[in-house]
C-alpha positions as a Markdown table, in Angstrom:
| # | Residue | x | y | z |
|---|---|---|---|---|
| 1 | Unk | 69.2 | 94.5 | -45.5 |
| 2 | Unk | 67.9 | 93.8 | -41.9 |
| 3 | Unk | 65.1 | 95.5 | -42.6 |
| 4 | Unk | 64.0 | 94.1 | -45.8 |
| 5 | Unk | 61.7 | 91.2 | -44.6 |
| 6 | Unk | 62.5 | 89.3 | -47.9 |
| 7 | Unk | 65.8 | 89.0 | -47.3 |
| 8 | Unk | 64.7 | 87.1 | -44.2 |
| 9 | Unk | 63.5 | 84.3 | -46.4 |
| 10 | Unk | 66.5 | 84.2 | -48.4 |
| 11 | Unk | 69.8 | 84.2 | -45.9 |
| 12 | Unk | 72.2 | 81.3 | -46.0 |
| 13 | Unk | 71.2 | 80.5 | -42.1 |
| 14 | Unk | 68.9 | 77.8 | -40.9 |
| 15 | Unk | 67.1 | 80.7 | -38.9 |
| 16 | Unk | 66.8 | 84.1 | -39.0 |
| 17 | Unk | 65.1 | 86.4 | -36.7 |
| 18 | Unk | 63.2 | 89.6 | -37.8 |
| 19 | Unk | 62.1 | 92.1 | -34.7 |
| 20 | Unk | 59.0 | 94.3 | -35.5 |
| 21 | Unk | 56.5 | 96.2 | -34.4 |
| 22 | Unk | 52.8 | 97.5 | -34.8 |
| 23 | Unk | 50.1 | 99.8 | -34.5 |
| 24 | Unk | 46.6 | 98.5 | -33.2 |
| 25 | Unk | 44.2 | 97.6 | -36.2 |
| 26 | Unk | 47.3 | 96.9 | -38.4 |
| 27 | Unk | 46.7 | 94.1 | -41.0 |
| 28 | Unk | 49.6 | 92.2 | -43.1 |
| 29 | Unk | 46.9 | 91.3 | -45.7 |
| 30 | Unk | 47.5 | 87.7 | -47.3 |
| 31 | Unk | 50.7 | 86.4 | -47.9 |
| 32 | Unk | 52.7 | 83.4 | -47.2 |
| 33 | Unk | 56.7 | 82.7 | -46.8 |
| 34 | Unk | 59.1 | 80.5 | -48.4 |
| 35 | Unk | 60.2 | 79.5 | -45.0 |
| 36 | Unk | 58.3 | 77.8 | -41.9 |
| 37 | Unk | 57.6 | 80.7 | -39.4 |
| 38 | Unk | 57.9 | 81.3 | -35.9 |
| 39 | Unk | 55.2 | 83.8 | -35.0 |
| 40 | Unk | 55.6 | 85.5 | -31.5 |
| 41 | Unk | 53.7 | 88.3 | -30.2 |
| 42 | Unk | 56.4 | 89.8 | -27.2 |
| 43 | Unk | 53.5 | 92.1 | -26.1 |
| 44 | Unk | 49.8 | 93.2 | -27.7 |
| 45 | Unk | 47.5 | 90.4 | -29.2 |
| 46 | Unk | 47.4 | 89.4 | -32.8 |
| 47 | Unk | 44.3 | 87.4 | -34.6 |
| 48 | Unk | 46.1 | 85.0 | -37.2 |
| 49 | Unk | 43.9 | 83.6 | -40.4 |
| 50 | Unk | 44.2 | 80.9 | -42.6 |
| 51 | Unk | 42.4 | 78.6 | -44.8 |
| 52 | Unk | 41.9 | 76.0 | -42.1 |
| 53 | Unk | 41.8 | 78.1 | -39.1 |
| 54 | Unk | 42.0 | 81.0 | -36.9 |
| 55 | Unk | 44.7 | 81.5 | -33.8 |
| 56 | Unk | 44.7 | 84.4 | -31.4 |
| 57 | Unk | 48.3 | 85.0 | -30.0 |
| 58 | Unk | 48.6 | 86.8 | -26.7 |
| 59 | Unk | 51.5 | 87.6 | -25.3 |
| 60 | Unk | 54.2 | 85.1 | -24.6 |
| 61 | Unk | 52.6 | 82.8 | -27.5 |
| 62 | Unk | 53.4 | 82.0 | -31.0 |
| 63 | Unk | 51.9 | 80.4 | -33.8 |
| 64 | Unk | 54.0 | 77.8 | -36.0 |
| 65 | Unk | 53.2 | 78.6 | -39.4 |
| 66 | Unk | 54.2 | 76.0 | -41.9 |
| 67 | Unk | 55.6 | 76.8 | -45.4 |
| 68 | Unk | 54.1 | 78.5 | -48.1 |
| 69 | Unk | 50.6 | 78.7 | -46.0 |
| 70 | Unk | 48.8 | 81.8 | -46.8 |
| 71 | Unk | 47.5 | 83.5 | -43.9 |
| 72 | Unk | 46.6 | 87.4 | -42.8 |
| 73 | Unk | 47.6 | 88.5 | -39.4 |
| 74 | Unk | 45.6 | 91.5 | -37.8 |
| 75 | Unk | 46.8 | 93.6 | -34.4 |
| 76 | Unk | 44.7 | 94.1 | -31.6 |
| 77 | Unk | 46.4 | 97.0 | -29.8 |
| 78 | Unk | 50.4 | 98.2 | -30.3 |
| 79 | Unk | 51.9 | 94.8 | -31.1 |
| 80 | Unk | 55.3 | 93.7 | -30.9 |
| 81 | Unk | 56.8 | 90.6 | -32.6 |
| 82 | Unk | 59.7 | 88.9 | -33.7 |
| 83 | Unk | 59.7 | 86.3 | -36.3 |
| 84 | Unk | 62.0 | 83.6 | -36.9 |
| 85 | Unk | 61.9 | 81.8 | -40.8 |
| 86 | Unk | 62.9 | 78.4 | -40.1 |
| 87 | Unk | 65.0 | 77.0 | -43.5 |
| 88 | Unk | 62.6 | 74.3 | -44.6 |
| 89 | Unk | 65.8 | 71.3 | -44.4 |
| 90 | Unk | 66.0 | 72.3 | -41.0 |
| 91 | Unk | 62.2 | 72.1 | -40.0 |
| 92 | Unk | 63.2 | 68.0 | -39.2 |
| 93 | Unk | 60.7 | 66.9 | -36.7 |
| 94 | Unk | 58.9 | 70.4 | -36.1 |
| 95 | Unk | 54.9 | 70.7 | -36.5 |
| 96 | Unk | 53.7 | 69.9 | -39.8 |
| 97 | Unk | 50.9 | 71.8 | -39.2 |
| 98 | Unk | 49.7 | 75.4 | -38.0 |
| 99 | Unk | 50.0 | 75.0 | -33.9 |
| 100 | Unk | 50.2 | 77.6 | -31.2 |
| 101 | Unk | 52.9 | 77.0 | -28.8 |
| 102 | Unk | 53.8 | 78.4 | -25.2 |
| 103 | Unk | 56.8 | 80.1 | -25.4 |
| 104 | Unk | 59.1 | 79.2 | -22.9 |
| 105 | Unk | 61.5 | 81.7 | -20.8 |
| 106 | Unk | 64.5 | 79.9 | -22.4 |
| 107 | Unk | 62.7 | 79.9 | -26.1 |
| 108 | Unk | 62.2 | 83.8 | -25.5 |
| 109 | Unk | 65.4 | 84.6 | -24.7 |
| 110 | Unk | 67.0 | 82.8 | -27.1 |
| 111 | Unk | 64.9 | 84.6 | -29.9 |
| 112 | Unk | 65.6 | 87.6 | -28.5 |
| 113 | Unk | 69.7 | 86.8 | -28.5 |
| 114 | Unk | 69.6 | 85.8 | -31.9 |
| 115 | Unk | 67.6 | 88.9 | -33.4 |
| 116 | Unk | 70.6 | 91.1 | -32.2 |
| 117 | Unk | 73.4 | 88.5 | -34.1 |
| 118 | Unk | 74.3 | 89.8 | -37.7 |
| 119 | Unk | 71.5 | 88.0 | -40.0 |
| 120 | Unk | 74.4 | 86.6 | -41.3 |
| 121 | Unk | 75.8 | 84.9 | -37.7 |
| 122 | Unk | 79.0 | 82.6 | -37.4 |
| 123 | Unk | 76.8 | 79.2 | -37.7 |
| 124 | Unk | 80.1 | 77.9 | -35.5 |
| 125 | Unk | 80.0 | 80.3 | -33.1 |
| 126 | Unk | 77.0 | 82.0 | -31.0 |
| 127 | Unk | 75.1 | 82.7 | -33.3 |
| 128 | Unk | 74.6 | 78.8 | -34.7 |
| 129 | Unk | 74.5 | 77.9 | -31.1 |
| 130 | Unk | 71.5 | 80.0 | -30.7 |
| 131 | Unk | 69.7 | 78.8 | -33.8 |
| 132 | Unk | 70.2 | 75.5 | -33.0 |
| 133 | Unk | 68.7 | 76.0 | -29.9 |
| 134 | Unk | 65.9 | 78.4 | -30.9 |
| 135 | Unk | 65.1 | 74.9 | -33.1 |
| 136 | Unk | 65.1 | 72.3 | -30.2 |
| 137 | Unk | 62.5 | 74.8 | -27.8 |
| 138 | Unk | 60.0 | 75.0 | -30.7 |
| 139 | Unk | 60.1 | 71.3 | -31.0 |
| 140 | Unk | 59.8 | 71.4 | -26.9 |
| 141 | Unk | 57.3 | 74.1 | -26.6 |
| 142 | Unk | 53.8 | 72.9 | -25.0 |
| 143 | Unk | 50.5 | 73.6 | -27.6 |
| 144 | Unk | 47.9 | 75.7 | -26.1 |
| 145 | Unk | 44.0 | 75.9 | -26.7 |
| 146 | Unk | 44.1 | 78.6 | -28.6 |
| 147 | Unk | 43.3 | 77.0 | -31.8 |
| 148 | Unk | 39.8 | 77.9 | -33.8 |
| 149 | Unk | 39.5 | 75.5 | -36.4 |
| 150 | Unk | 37.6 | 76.2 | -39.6 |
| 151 | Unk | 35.8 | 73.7 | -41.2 |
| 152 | Unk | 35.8 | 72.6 | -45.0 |
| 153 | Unk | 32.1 | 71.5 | -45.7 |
| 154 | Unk | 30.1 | 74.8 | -47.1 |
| 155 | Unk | 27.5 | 74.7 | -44.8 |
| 156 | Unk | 29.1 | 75.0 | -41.9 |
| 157 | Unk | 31.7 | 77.6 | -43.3 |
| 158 | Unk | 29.2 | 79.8 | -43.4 |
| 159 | Unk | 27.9 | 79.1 | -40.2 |
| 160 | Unk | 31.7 | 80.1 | -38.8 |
| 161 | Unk | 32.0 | 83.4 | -41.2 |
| 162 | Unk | 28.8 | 84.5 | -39.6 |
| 163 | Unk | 29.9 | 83.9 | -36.1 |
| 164 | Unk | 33.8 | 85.2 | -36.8 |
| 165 | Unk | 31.8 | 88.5 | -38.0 |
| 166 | Unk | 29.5 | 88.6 | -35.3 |
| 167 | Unk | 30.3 | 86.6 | -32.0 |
| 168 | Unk | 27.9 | 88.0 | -29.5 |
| 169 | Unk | 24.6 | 86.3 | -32.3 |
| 170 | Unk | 21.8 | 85.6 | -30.3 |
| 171 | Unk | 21.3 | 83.1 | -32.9 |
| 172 | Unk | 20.9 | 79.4 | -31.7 |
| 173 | Unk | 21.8 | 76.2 | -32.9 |
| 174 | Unk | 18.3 | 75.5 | -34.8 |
| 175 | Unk | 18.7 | 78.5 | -36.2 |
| 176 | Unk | 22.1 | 78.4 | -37.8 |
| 177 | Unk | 21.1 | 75.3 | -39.4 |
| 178 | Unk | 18.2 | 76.7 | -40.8 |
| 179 | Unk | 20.7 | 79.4 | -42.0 |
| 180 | Unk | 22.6 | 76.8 | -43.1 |
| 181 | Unk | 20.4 | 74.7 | -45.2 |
| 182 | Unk | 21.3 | 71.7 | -43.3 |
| 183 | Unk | 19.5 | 69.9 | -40.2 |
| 184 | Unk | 20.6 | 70.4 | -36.6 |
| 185 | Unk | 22.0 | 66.6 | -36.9 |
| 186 | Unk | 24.1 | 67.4 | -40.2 |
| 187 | Unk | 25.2 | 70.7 | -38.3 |
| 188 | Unk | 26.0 | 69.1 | -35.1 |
| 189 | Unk | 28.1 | 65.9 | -36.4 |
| 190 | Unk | 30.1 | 68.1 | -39.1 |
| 191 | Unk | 31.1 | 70.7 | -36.6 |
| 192 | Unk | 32.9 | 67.3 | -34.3 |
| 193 | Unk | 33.9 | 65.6 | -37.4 |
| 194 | Unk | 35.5 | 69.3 | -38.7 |
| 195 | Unk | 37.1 | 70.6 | -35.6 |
| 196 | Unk | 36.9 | 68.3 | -33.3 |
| 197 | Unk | 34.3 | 70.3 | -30.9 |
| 198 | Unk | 30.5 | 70.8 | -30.8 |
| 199 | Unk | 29.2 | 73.4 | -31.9 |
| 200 | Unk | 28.6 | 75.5 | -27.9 |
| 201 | Unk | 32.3 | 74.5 | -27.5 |
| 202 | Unk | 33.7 | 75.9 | -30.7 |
| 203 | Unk | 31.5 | 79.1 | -30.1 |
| 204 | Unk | 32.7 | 79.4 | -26.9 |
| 205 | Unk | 36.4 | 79.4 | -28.0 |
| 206 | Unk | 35.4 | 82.2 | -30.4 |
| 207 | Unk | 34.0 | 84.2 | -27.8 |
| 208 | Unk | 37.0 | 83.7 | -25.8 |
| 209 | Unk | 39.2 | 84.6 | -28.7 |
| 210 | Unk | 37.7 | 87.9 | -29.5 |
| 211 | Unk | 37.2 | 89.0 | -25.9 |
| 212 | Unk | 40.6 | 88.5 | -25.8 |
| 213 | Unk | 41.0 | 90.0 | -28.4 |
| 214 | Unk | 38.3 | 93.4 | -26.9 |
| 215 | Unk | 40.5 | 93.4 | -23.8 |
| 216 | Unk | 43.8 | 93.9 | -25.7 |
| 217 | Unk | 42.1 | 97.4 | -27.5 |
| 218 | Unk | 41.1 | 98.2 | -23.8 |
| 219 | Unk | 37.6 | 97.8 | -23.8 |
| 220 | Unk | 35.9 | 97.6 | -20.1 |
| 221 | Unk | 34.7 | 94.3 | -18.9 |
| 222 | Unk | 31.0 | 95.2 | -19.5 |
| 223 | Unk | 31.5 | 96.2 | -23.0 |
| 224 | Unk | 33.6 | 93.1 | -23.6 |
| 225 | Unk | 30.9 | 90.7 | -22.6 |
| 226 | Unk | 27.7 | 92.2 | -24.0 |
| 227 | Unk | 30.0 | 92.2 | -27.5 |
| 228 | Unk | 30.6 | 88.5 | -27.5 |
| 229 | Unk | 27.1 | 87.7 | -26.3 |
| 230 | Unk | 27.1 | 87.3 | -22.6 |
| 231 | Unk | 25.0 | 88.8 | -20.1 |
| 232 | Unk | 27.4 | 90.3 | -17.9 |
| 233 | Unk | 31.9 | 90.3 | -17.1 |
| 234 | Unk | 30.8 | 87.2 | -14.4 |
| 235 | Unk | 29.3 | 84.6 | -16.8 |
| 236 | Unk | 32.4 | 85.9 | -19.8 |
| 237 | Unk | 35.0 | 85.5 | -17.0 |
| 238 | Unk | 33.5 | 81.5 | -16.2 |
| 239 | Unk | 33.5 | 80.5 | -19.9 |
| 240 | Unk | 37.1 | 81.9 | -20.2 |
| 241 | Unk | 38.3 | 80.2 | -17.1 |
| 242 | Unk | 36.8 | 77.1 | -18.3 |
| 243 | Unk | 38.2 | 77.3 | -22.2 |
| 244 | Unk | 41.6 | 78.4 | -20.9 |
| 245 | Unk | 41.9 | 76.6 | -18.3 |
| 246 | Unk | 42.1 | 78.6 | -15.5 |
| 247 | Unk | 43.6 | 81.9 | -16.9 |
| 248 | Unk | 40.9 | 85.2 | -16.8 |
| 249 | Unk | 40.6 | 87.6 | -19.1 |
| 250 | Unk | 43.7 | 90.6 | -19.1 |
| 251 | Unk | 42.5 | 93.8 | -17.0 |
């Protein structure tokens, strides 16, 4: 039964934890859960789709996944997870929306405690201690700027299809709204209406994500940055200090 994911979805318990694992280039294909879901990558990185965005999870992060969202997940190197379905009456004042969270040493540990209960634990004993407080760290856990938002308006979908497929585009912004059939105005307010960034920023970020993304298959530095559309490791590593605050590239 543990190891029937479905069952997951379906156990008497405000949360249940499912351990797993998975080979690099590994793809779930689209689906979406009953329950709210607790994505967290324990080591590898994982590339996360959905209609109104895409989230890259390192290590050490996870994506909140509301219910019945239907998304795709795809590995970048050997990934391991765990994933805990959150019963939707228990959700309370959790995110409504997709969010990627920090996990904490505490939230760790606790998912990791509760994945060795019985799936059905004694809700008065450890186990529901656990749950309860696997619940109060995801409504504690810090967001992260991980987030690539996707935006509705056709035109400018596009314009972020192209890019997701290829980042490194020498393509500028004139261009893509050429591409785009709209003018560089139309292109430049939708893109901070959409997502809330211009357009250099939300390019960036994708950059970013899918160096991140390189580094995890083990790609060298060089490779990394020509692929994403930089002239060299130096000017990727100051664009991913700067959209991560701080943090370098793994490697």
């Amino acid at each position: 039964m543990r190891m029937e994911s479905d069952a997951y979805q379906t156990v008497p318990r405000a949360v249940a934890v499912m351990p797993k694992s998975y080979e690099g280039g590994a793809s779930t294909g689209w689906h979406s859960h009953p329950r709210a879901q607790l994505l967290y990558a324990t080591s590898g990185l994982t590339l996360v789709t959905a209609e109104d965005g895409t989230w890259v999870l390192p290590a050490r992060h996870a994506l909140w996944i509301p219910p019945g969202l239907s998304h795709e997940v795809r590995m970048h190197g050997s990934v391991a997870m765990c994933s805990a379905y959150v019963a939707p009456e228990a959700v309370g004042v959790l995110p409504a929306g997709c969010r990627v969270l920090e996990v904490t040493p505490l939230l760790a540990a606790a998912l990791a405690a509760l994945a060795a209960e019985p799936m059905l634990y004694d809700e008065s004993g450890r186990g529901g201690l656990l749950a309860a407080l696997v619940l109060d760290e995801i409504a504690r856990a810090p967001e992260t700027s991980l987030t690539l938002p996707l935006p509705r308006d056709p035109r400018l979908r596009r314009v972020c299809e192209a890019l997701l497929s290829e980042p490194g585009s020498p393509v500028d912004l004139d261009g893509w709204a050429e591409r785009a059939g709209a003018s560089r105005r139309t292109l430049t307010r939708g893109f901070r209406a959409e997502t809330g960034m211009s357009f250099g920023d939300w390019r960036a970020r994708l950059r970013v994500v899918r160096a991140l993304a390189l580094a995890s298959d083990g790609h060298p530095p060089h490779q990394i940055a020509r692929a994403v559309g930089y002239a060299d490791a130096r000017a990727l590593r100051i664009v991913t200090r700067r959209v991560l605050g701080g943090v370098d590239l793994p490697g």
